[in-house]
N, C-alpha and C positions, 0 to 999 in steps of 0.2 A: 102715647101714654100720657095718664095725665099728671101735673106735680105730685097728687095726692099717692098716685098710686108707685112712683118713682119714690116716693118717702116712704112707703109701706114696703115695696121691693128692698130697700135697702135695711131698713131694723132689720128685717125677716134675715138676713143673714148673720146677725151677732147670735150670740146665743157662749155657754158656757166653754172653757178650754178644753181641748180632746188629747185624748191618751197618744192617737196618733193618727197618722194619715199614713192612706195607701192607693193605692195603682185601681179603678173602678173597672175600665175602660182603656182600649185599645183602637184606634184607627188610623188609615194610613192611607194617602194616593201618590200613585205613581205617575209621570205624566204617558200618554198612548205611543206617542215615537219614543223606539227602539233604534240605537247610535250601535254600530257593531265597530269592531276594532278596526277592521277594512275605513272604514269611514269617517271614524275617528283619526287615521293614520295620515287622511291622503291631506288636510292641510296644513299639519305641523309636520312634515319631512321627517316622518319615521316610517318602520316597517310597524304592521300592526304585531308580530311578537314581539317585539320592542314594548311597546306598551303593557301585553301580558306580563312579560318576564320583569320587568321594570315593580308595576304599581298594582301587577293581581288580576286584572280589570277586564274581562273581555266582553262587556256590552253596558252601556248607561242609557237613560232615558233622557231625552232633551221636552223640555215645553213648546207648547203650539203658543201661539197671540192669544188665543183664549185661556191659554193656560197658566193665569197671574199666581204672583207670590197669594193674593187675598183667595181668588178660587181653589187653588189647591188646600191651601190650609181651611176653606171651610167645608168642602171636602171629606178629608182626614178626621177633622173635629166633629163632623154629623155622625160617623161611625162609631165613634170614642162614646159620644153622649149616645149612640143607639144599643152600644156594647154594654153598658152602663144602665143603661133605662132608665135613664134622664132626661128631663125635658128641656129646653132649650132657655125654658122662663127660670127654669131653678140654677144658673150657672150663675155667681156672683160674682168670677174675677175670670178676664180671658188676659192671657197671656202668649204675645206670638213672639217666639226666639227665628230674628233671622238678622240679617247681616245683607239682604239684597233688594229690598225694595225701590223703589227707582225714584221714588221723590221720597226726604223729609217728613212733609207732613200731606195728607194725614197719616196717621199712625195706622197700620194692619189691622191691629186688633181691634180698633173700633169700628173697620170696616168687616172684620169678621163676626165679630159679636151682630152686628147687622145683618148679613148676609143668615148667619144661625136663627135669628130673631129672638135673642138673648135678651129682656128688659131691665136696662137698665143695670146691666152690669158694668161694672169698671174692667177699663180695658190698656194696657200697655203694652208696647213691645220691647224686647230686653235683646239689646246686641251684645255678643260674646264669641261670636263668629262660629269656631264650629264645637265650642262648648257651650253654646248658648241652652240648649234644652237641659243639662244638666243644674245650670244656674239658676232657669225658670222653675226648673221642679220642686229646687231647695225651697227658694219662694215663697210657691204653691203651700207648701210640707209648711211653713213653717204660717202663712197665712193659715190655714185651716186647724193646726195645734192651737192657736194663740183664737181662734174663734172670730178672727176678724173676716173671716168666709168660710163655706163650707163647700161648695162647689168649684174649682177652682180647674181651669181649663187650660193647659199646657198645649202650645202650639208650636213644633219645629218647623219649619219653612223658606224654603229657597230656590231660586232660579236665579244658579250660579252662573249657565250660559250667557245673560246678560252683562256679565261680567269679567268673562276671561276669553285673550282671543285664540281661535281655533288654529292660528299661526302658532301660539306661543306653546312647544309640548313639552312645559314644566306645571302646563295650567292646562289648555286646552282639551286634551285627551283625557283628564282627569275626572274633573267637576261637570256633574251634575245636574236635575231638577229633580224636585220633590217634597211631601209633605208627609208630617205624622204627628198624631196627636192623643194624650193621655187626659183622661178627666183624674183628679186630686179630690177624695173625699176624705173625712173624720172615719177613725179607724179605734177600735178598742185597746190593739196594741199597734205599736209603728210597725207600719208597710212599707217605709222610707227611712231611712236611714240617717246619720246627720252627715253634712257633706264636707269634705274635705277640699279646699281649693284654692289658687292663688292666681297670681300674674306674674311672669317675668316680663317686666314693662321695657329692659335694657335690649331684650331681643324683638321690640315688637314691629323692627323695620326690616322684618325676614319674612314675614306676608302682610300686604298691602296693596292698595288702591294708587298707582300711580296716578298722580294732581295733573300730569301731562297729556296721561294718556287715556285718563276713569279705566284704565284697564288692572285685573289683578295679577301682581309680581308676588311670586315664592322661591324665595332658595331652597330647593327640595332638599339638596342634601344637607345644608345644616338643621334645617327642620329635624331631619331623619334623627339626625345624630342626639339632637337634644330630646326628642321623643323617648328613645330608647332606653336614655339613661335619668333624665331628670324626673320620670311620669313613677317610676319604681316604688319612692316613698309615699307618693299620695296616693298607690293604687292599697299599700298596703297601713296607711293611715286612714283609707275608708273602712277597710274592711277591722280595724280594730276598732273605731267609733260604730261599727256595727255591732262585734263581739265576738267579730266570727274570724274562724283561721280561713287562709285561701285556699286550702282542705276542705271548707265544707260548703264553697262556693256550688252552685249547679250551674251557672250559666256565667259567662261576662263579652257584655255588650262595649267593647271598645269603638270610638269613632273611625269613622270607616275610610281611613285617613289611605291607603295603599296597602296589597296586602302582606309587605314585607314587613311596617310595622307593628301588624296586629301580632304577628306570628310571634316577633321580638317582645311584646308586651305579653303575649299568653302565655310566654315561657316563665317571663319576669312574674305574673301572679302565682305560678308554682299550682295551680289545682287542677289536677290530674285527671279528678272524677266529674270536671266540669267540659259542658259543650259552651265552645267560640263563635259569636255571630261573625261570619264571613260575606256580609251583605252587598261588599262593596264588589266584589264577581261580579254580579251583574245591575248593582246601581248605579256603580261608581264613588265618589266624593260629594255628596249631599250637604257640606259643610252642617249648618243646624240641624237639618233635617236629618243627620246621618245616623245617628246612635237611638233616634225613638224610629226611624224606618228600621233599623237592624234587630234591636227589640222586637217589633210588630212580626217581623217576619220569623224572627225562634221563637217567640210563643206560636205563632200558629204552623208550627211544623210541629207539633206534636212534642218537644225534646223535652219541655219543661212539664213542672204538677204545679197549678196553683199552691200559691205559698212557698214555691224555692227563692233561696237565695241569689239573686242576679248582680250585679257588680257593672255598673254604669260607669263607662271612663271618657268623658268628651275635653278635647284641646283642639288648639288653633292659633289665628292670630289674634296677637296681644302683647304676650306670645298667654294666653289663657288656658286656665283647666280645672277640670273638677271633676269629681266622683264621688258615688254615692252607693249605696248596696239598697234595690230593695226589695219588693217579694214579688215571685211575679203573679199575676191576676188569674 
């Protein structure tokens, strides 16, 4: 591309402030290996119900060498933008939430916006670990309100395997690969919600990257414990920056963190007449990836009608979180 037309690709995206932004597009890849509990069990010195009964979990997906944090998430985003019918030249901001890339630089996102043959879009990746896609989307929502893009490309993405060892089974049996991803456009009314979120930064040495060992350390059960009770008021501080009671909730997409805690948080939102993504059965722990693969998978079961109310809750290490309510597509 040439300067001129890199200068015309960029005006082309200002233009006046929008009512609001909403959900265009949905896509998602999973990688091809299938991890059964059997298999999962035999190098961290458990039984494989141990694992069920434990974290929910009776099969994840692991990546092949071909299957990069970049491939998968361009991927997931080719479908988003095909669900959408958008073309790849009109995407003005890519955004890839992940937490597992294996070098610094370069960045994901500019190697995805590539990969898509996106021109000239601007491109970042946003670490937040396994709230990360919650955080991009705010972003998104709030770049596309404010007019500084209109097309706006949310990417969760990870290949945790790299990551955690298959000896260690407070990690290994748990985490994950995989990718998902949502196109962000200008909406008449908000599709997105505004988001509620924070960091307990005092807790943030409860999941981590050992410096020793590049391997990742979780104390599951204090995790546990602070999930259950601290997540309470932001899940119901989203949903009044929506307007809505958790009564007229239809869906909520919790991180697919075990599936003891979803249970613990589905009770804690109180809405009755709402369906629970339970994605992590058979995904596992997707860290970023977790809550727009778990999304991708309830809207296409059929549960939801375009335009329900969804209830986005992603946390992690940091100890980070956030949530958001928005419609679904």
């Amino acid at each position: 591309m040439t300067e001129s037309e890199h200068r015309r690709t960029a005006v082309s995206a200002s233009g006046s402030p929008s009512a609001g932004a909403r959900i265009a597009g949905l896509g998602a890849y999973r990688p091809q290996t299938v991890v059964n509990n059997e298999q999962a069990a035999a190098g961290a010195g458990v039984g494989p119900e141990w694992i069920a009964r434990r974290v929910g979990i009776h099969e994840r997906r692991h990546a092949t060498e071909l299957e990069t944090v970049v491939y998968m998430a361009v991927e997931a985003a080719r479908e988003a933008l095909a669900a959408a019918g958008t073309d790849p030249h009109d995407v003005d901001v890519v955004i890839v939430a992940t937490c597992s890339l294996p070098t610094a630089m370069p960045n994901g996102a500019a190697q995805v916006a590539a990969g898509l043959g996106c021109r000239a879009a601007a491109g970042f990746d946003l670490n937040a670990a396994c709230a990360g896609f919650n955080h991009a989307l705010a972003v998104a929502d709030s770049l596309v309100r404010s007019a500084a893009a209109r097309n706006v490309l949310v990417v969760g993405a990870e290949r945790m395997t790299d990551w955690v060892s298959a000896h260690d089974r407070d990690t290994g049996p748990i985490f994950a690969d995989g990718a998902a991803a949502a196109l962000v456009v200008p909406a008449t009314r908000p599709g997105i919600f505004p988001v509620a979120w924070g960091t307990d930064g005092t807790r943030a040495d409860l999941i981590r990257i050992g410096t020793d060992t590049g391997r990742m350390k979780m104390a599951g059960r204090e995790v546990f414990a602070w999930a259950v009770t601290a997540l309470t008021p932001v899940i119901r501080a989203a949903c009044t920056r929506a307007g809505l009671e958790p009564s007229e909730l239809k869906g909520f997409v919790p991180h697919q963190a075990n599936l003891r805690i979803i249970k613990a948080l589905d009770a804690a939102v109180g809405a009755a007449g709402s369906v629970t993504a339970t994605d992590v059965t058979h995904a596992g722990n997707t860290c970023g990836a977790s809550v727009p693969l778990a999304l991708y998978a309830l809207h296409h079961s059929g549960r939801l009608a375009a335009g329900d109310p969804v209830l986005l809750l992603g946390f992690g290490a940091g100890l980070s979180y956030a949530a958001q309510v928005v419609l679904s597509p």
